[in-house]
C-alpha positions in Angstrom: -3.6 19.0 -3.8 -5.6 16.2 -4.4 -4.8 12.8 -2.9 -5.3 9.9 -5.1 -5.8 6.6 -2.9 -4.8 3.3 -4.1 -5.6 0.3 -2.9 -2.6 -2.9 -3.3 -3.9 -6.0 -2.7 -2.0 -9.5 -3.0 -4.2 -12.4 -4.7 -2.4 -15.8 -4.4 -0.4 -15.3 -7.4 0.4 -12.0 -7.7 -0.8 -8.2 -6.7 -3.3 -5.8 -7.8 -4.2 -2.6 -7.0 -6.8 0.0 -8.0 -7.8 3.6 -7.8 -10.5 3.2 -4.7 -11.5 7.1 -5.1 -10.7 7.3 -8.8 -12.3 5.4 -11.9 -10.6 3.7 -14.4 -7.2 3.3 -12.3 -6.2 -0.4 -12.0 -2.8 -2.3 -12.3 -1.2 -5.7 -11.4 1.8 -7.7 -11.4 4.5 -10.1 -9.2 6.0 -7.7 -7.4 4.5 -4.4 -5.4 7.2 -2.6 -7.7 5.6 -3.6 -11.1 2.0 -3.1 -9.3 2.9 0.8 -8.4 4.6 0.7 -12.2 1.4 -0.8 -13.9 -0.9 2.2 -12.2 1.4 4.7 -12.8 1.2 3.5 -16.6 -2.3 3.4 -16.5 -2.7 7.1 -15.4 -0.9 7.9 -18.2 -3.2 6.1 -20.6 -6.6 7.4 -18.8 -4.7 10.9 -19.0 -4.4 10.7 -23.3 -8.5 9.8 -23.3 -10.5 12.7 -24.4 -10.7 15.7 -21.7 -14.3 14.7 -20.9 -13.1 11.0 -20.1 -10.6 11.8 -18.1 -11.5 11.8 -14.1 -11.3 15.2 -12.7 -8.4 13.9 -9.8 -6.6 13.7 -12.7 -6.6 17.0 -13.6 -3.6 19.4 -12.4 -1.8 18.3 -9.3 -2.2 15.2 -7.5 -0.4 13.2 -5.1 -0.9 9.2 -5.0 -1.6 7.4 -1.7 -0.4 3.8 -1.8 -2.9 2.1 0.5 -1.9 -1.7 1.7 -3.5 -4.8 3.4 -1.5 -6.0 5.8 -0.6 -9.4 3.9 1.2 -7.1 0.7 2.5 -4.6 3.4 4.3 -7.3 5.0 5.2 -8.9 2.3 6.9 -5.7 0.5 9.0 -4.7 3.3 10.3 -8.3 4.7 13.3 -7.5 3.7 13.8 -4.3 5.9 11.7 -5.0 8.6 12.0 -8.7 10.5 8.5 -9.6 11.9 10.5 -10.2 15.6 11.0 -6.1 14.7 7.4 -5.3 14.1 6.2 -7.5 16.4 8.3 -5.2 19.1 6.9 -2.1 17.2 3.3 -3.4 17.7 3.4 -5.4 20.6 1.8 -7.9 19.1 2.5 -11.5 19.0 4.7 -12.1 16.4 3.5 -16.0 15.6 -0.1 -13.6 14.8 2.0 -11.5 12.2 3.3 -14.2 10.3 0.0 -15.1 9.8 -0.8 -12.5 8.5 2.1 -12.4 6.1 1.2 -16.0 4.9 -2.6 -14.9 4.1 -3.1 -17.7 6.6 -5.5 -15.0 9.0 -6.7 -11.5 7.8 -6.4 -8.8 11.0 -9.3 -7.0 12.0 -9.8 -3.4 11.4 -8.1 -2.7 14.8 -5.3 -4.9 14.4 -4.4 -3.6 11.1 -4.5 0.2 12.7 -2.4 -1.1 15.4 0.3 -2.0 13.1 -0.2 1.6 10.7 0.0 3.3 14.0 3.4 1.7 15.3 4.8 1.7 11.1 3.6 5.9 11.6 5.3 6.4 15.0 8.9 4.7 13.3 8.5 6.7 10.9 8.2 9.8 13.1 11.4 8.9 15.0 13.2 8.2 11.7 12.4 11.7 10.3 14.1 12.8 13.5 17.3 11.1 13.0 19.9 13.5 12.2 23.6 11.8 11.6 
């Protein structure tokens, strides 16, 4: 199946996001909800274009990757996840993360992986979680 990667980005008055292996596949709004909304409407409009417009991951199957910065990720889920919690996830410094969150400071490449690695390995445990 073909994996469709998009990119959400937060601006400093809303979000964005767009298709970074697809053409034509871009979408916005307040929330990360009306973002994934706005794409998810927009693949249906590229869809109806005439079959030689229409970018060949869009044909058949696909699945859609929601790819974050850290600022939006932190920002969609600060409701579940307190940065005291991700900051014990990570072990990072949790005065660093809210930085982060703010836009204040971007994390480099490694930081950001540091974070997606400890998100993954929750995740992991979670999925092995029976009640």
């Amino acid at each position: 199946m073909k994996k469709i990667r998009v990119i959400i980005e937060r601006s400093k008055d809303f979000f964005w996001a767009y298709g970074d292996n697809v053409d034509k596949i871009n979408g916005g709004g307040e929330t990360i909800d009306q973002v994934k909304q706005s794409i998810l409407e927009c693949i249906e409009i590229v869809k109806s274009f005439d079959d030689k417009n229409i970018p060949t991951a869009l044909k058949g199957d696909y699945e859609i990757v929601w790819k974050f910065d850290v600022e939006s990720l932190l920002e969609y889920y600060k409701g579940i996840f307190s940065q005291t919690g991700i900051a014990r996830l990570t072990g990072m410094n949790e005065k660093q993360l809210n930085h982060y969150a703010s836009g204040l400071k971007k994390p480099r490449a490694a930081q950001a992986k540091r974070i997606e690695a400890a998100l993954h390995r929750l995740g992991s445990e979670l999925l092995a979680v029976e009640l």
